[in-house]
Structure formats: structure tokens, C-alpha cells
KENULUM-232367 format. One record per residue (C-alpha): residue in three letters; y, z, x. Coordinates in nm, 2 decimals. Last residue first. Example, Ala and Ser with C-alpha at 12.3 -4.5 7.8 and 13.67 -1.06 7.14 Angstrom:
! residues 2
(SER (-0.11 0.71 1.37))
(ALA (-0.45 0.78 1.23))
//
This chain:
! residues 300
(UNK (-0.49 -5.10 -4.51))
(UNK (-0.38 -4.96 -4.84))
(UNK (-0.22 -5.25 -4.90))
(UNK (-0.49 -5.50 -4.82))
(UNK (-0.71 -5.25 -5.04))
(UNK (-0.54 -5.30 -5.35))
(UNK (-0.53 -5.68 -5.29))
(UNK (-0.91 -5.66 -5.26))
(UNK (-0.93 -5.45 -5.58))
(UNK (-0.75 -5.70 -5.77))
(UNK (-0.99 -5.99 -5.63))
(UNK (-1.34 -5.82 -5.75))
(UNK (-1.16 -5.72 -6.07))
(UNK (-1.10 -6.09 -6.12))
(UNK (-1.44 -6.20 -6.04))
(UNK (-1.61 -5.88 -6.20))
(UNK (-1.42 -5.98 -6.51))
(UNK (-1.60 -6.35 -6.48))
(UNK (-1.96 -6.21 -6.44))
(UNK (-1.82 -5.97 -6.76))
(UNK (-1.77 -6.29 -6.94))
(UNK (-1.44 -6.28 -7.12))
(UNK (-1.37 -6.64 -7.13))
(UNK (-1.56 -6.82 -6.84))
(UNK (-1.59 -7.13 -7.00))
(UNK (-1.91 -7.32 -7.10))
(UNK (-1.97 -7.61 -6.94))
(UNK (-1.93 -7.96 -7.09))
(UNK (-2.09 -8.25 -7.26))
(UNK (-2.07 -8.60 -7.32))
(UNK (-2.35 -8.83 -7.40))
(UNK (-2.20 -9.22 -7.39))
(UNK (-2.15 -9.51 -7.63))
(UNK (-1.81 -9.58 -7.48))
(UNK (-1.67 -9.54 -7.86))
(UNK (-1.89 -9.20 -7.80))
(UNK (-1.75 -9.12 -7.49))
(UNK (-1.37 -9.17 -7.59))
(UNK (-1.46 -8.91 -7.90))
(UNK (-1.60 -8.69 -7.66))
(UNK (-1.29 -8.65 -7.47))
(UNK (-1.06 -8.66 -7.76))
(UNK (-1.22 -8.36 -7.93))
(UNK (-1.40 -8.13 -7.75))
(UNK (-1.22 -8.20 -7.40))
(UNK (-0.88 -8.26 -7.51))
(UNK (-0.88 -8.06 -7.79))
(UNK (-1.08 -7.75 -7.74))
(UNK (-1.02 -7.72 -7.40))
(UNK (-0.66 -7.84 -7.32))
(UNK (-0.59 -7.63 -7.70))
(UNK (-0.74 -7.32 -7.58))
(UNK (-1.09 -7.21 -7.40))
(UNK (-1.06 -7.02 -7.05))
(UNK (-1.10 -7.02 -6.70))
(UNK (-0.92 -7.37 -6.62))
(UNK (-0.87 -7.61 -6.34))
(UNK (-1.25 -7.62 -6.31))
(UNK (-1.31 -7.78 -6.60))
(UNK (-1.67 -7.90 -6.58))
(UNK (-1.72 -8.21 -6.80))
(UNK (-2.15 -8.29 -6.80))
(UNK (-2.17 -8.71 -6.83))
(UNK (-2.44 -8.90 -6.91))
(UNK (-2.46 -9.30 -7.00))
(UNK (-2.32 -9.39 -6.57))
(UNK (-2.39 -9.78 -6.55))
(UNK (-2.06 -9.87 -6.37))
(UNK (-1.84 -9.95 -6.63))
(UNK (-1.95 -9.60 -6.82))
(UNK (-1.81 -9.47 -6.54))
(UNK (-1.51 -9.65 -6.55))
(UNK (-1.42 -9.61 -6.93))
(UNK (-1.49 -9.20 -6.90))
(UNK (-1.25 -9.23 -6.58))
(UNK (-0.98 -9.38 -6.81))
(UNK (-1.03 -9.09 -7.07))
(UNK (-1.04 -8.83 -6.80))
(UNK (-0.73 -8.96 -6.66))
(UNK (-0.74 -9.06 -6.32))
(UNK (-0.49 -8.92 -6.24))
(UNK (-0.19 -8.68 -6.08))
(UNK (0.15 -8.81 -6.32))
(UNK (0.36 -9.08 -6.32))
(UNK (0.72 -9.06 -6.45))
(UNK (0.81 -9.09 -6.79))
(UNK (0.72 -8.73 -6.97))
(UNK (0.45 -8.80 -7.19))
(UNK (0.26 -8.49 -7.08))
(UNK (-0.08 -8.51 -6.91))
(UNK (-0.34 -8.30 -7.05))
(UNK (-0.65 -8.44 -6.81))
(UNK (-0.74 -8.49 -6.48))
(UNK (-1.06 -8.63 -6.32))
(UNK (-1.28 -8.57 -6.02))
(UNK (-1.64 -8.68 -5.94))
(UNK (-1.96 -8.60 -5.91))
(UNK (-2.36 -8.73 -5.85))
(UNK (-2.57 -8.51 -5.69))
(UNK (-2.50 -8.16 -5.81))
(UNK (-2.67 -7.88 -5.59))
(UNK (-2.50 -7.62 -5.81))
(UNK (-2.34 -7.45 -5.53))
(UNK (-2.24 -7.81 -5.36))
(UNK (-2.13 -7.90 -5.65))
(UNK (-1.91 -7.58 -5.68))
(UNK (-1.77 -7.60 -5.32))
(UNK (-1.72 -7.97 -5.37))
(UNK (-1.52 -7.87 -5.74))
(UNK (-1.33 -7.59 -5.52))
(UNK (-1.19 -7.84 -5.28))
(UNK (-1.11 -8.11 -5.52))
(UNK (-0.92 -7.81 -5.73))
(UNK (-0.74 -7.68 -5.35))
(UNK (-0.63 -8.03 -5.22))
(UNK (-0.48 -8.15 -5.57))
(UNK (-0.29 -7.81 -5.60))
(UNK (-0.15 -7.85 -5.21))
(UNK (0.24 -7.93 -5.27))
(UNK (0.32 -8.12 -4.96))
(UNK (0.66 -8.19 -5.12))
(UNK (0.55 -8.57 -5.18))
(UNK (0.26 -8.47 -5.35))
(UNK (0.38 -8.25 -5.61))
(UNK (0.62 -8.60 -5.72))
(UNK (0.23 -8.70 -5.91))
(UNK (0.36 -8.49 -6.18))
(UNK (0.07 -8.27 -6.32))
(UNK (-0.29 -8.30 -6.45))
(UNK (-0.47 -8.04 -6.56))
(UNK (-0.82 -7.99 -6.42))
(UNK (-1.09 -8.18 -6.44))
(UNK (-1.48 -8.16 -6.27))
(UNK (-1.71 -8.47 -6.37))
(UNK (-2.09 -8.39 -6.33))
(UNK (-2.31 -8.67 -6.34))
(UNK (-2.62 -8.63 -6.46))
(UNK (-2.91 -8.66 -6.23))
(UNK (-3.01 -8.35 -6.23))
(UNK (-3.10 -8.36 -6.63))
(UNK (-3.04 -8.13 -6.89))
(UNK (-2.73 -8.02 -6.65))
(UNK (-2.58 -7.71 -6.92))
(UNK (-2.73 -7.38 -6.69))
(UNK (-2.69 -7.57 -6.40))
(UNK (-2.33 -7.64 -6.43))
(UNK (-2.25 -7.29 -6.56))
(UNK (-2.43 -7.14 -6.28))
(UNK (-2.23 -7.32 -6.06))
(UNK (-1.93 -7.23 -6.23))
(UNK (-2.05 -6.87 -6.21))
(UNK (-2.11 -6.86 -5.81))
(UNK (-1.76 -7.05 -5.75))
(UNK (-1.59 -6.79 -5.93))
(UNK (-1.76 -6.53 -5.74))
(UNK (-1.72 -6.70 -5.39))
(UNK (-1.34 -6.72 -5.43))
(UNK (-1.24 -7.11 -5.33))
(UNK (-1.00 -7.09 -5.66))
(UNK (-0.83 -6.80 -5.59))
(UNK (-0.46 -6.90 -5.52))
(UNK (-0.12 -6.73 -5.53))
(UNK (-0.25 -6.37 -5.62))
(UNK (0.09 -6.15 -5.59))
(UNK (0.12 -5.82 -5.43))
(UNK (0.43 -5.57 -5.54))
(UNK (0.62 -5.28 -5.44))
(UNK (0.79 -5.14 -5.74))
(UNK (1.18 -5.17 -5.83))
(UNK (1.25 -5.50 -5.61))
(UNK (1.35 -5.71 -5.92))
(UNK (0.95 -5.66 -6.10))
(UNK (1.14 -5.91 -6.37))
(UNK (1.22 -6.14 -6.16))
(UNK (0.94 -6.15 -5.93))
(UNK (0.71 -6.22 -6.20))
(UNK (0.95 -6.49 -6.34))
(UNK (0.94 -6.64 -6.01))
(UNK (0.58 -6.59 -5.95))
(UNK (0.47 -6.71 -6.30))
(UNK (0.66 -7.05 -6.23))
(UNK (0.51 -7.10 -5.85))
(UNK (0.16 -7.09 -6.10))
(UNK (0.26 -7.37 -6.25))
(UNK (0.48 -7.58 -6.04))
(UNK (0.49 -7.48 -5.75))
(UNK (0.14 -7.54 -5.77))
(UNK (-0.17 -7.29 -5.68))
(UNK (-0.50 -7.29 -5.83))
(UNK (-0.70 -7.02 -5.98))
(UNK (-0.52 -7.02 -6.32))
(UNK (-0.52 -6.64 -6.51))
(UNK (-0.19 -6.55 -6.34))
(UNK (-0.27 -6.27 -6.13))
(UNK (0.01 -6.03 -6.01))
(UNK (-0.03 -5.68 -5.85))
(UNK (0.22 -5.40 -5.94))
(UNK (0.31 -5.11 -5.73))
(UNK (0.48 -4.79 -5.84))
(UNK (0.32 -4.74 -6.22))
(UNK (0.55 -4.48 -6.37))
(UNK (0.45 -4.58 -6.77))
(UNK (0.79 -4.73 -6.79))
(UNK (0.74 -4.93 -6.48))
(UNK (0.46 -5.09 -6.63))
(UNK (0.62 -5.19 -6.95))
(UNK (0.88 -5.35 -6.79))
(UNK (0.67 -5.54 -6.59))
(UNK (0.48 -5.63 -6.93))
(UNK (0.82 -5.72 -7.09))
(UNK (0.90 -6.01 -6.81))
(UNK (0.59 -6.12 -6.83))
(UNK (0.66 -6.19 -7.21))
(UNK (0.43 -6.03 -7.46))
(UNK (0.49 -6.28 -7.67))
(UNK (0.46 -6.63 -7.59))
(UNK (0.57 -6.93 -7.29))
(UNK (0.49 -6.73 -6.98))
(UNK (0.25 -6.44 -7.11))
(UNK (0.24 -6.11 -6.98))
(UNK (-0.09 -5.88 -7.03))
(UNK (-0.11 -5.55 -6.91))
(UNK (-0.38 -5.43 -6.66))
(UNK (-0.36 -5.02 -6.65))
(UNK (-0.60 -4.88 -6.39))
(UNK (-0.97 -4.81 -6.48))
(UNK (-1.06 -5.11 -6.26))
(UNK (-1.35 -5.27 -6.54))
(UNK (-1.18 -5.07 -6.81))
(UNK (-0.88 -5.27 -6.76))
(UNK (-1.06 -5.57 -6.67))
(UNK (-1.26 -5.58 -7.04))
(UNK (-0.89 -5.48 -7.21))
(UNK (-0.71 -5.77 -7.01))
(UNK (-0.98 -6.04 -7.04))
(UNK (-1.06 -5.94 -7.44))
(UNK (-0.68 -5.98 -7.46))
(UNK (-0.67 -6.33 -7.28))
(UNK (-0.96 -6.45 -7.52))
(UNK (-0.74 -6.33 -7.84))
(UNK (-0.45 -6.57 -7.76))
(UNK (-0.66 -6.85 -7.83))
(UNK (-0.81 -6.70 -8.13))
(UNK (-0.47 -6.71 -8.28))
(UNK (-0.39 -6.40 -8.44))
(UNK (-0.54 -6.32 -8.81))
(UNK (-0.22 -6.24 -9.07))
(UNK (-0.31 -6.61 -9.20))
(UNK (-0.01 -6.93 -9.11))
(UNK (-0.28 -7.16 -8.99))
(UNK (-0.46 -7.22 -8.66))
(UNK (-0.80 -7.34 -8.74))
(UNK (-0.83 -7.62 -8.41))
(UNK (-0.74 -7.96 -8.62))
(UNK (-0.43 -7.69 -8.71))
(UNK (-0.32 -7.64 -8.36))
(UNK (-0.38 -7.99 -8.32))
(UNK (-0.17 -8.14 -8.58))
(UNK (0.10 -7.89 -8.49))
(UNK (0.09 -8.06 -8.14))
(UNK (0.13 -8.40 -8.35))
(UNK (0.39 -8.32 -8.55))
(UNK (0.56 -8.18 -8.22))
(UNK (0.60 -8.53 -8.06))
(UNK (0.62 -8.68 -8.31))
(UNK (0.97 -8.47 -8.40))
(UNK (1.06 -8.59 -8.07))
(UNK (1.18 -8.28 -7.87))
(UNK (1.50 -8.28 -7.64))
(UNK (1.47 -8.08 -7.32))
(UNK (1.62 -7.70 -7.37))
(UNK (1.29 -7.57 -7.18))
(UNK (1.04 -7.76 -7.38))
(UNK (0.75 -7.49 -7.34))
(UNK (1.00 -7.23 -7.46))
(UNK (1.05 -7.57 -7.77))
(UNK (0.68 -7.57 -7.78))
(UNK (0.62 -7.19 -7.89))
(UNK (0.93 -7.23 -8.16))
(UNK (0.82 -7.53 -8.28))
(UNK (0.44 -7.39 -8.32))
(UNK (0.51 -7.09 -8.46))
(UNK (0.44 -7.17 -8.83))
(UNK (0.10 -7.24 -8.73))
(UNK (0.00 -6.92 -8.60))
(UNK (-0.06 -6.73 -8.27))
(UNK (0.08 -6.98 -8.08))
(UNK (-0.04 -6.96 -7.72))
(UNK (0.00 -6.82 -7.39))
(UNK (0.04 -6.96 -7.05))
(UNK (-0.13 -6.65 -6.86))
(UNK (-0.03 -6.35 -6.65))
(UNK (-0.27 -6.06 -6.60))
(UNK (0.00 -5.75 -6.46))
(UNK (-0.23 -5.54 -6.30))
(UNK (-0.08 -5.14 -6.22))
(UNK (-0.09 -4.96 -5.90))
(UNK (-0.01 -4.54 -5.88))
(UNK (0.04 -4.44 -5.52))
(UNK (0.07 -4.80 -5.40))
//
């Protein structure tokens, strides 16, 4: 790659109330919606200070702050393509190719690989790139020793007490992932023993959280379940380390901070959780640590 450019690739997010039906019906795909159903999501947005003011979503702003710290990090251009919100993937590629960048490396700002999540991002990456620049994607970085590093500090830095047990979540998806082989559970229980063992954590487990009413079973427990079950079994403590994610938004801020520790406080338990990675500049090292690698696989 003469001339390389980083395409950062995340879900996106609203950037104010009014856009909520149009953000969750890209989400939707054409599926019917239950007006419920996105009553309530507006409910949250809003619960999280998302209104209809000229100020972006906060949510959204943490991917910029990613993409402008990186960019200066590398001193390449890193532009920012969302899958379900504007800028598009598809629009950053274009972008890219506009400014005369030849080769273009993907990372999708989720460490683990599914077909179906990050398998998404590569299509549409892949798609829009259409053979016109030589390319490297990043499928899965979630056993990278930097990450690993600053969730483990995180962990220590929040554990008031080493005995507290540390519960590590990630989104949940279908539970059909399985059947294909699909290795997303594998790589996130993986990456939390990596972490705990980091962190010297002595008591941990693994939860998932987010799941979508869709019908069919999806990857458990449930964090709210598993909250009821160890407080069943004695456990009054708990420190929630997402591991699944790098970043706050609505999984964050509303399932953890809100519906999370509302279940542990019926439960009469002490939640907490890790700060995210966010902008961090330990965390932009991370990422710039694995561009430059890909960069030099190339050049190789």
C-alpha cells in the first residue's frame, strides 16, 4: 500500500431523538416494528439525554474522539463508517478513494468475531471497497495483549475488594451461531480468562446482556438472571466488566447503568463496573498498535 487509509467502522447511533425510528427501522432491516417496541427504545435514548437540541449524540461523539485521536496517533487518514447511521461505511470507502488512498485497512470498533456482527461490517466493507484498493480487514482482536493489559487495569483499578466477583458480558446473540461453528462465544470467554488472569481476579464468571426479543433463544445467561443466581449463592459484590464492548452507548448506559443495577439493588446487592476504554490514549495505542501491524504484514 503506497498510500493506506483506516476505515474505523462502528454500529452507530442516533444523534437525536427524532431519529430514533428512522435509526431502528436500518437496524430492523424491513422486519416489522411493534410500535412498543420503538416507544420503548425512544424511552431510552431519552432516559440517556438524547433530545431533538442542535448538540450530536454523545454516543456518536466517542467514536469521533476515537477516529480524530488515531488519526493523529498514525498520521494517515482514519475515517469513520458507521453500519446503522451516517457516515455510512459505504461513504467513508468512498471517501478514501477520493482522497487517492490505494489500500484501506478495516477495523470495526468490536474485538470479537461473529458472522453475525462483525461478518456484517466485512461484507458491506468489502462492498463498497469493490476491488478498487487493496485491502486488509481486522476480523478479531480481542486476545491482543494491549487490550487485555487495560481491561486489567480497569478491573483492578474499580475491585475495592479482591474478593469481588468480577462478571465479564458481552452482547448476546442467537444461540443458532453455535451450530455453524461460529467461534464469538469461544473468543469473549477466552479474552475474559486472559483478563482475569491479568488482573489476578479470583472469583469470575460470564454473562450476556442486550438480547433482542426476536423468538428464538439467544447465547445466556442473562446478566439479570446471573445477578439472581449469584446473589442465590451468597455472592453481595459484583464488579461488571464488558468485555464485548470498547465504548459507552445505549448497551452501556442502559443496560448496565440502569437495568443492571436496578436488578442488583431489588437483589440487595453492590454493583459496579469498569470504566470503558472510550478515547483513552492507552486504548488508541491499542488500535494504532494493530493498524500498524496489518500495515506491516503487507509490506512484508
Amino acid at each position: 500500500m503506497r498510500s493506506p487509509a483506516v476505515i474505523l467502522m462502528a454500529y452507530g447511533s442516533p444523534d437525536r431523538l427524532s431519529d430514533v425510528p428512522d435509526y431502528y427501522a436500518d437496524i430492523r432491516g424491513g422486519r416489522p416494528i411493534r410500535p412498543e417496541q420503538l416507544e420503548d427504545l425512544v424511552e431510552r435514548y431519552r432516559a440517556l439525554g438524547i433530545d431533538d437540541s442542535d448538540s450530536p449524540s454523545t454516543l456518536n461523539a466517542v467514536t469521533e474522539q476515537i477516529r480524530a485521536s488515531l488519526e493523529e496517533e498514525l498520521g494517515i487518514h482514519v475515517l469513520t463508517g458507521m453500519r446503522h447511521w451516517d457516515p455510512r461505511i459505504a461513504t467513508a470507502v468512498a471517501a478514501a478513494l477520493e482522497l487517492g488512498h490505494d489500500g484501506l485497512v478495516g477495523l470495526v470498533l468490536a474485538p470479537h468475531w461473529s458472522s453475525l456482527s462483525i461478518g456484517k461490517y466485512k461484507e458491506l466493507f468489502d462492498e463498497a471497497v469493490a476491488g478498487r484498493a487493496e485491502t486488509r480487514f481486522v476480523r478479531e482482536w480481542g486476545s491482543d495483549p494491549g487490550l487485555v493489559e487495560l481491561l486489567a487495569q480497569r478491573c483492578r483499578s474499580a475491585m475495592t475488594d479482591p474478593g469481588t466477583h468480577v462478571v465479564f458480558t458481552a452482547h448476546s446473540l442467537p444461540a443458532r451461531i453455535l451450530v455453524d461453528g461460529d467461534p464469538y462465544r469461544d473468543t469473549l470467554l477466552e479474552t475474559a480468562r486472559l483478563v482475569a488472569d491479568r488482573a489476578a481476579i479470583q472469583d469470575m464468571s460470564f454473562a450476556f446482556q442486550s438480547e433482542s426479543p426476536t423468538g428464538e433463544p439467544w447465547l445466556g445467561p442473562d446478566i439479570l438472571d446471573h445477578l439472581a443466581a449469584l446473589r442465590a449463592g451468597g455472592v453481595e459484590d459484583v464488579l461488571v466488566c464488558p468485555v464485548g464492548f470498547v465504548s459507552d452507548h445505549l448497551e452501556i448506559k442502559w443496560d448496565l447503568d440502569v437495568e443492571a443495577k436496578v436488578r442488583a439493588e431489588e437483589l440487595g446487592m453492590r454493583l459496579a463496573r469498569t470504566e470503558m476504554p472510550n478515547a483513552d490514549p492507552g486504548f488508541v495505542e491499542v488500535l494504532a498498535g494493530i493498524v500498524r501491524r496489518e500495515l506491516a504484514a503487507v509490506a512484508a
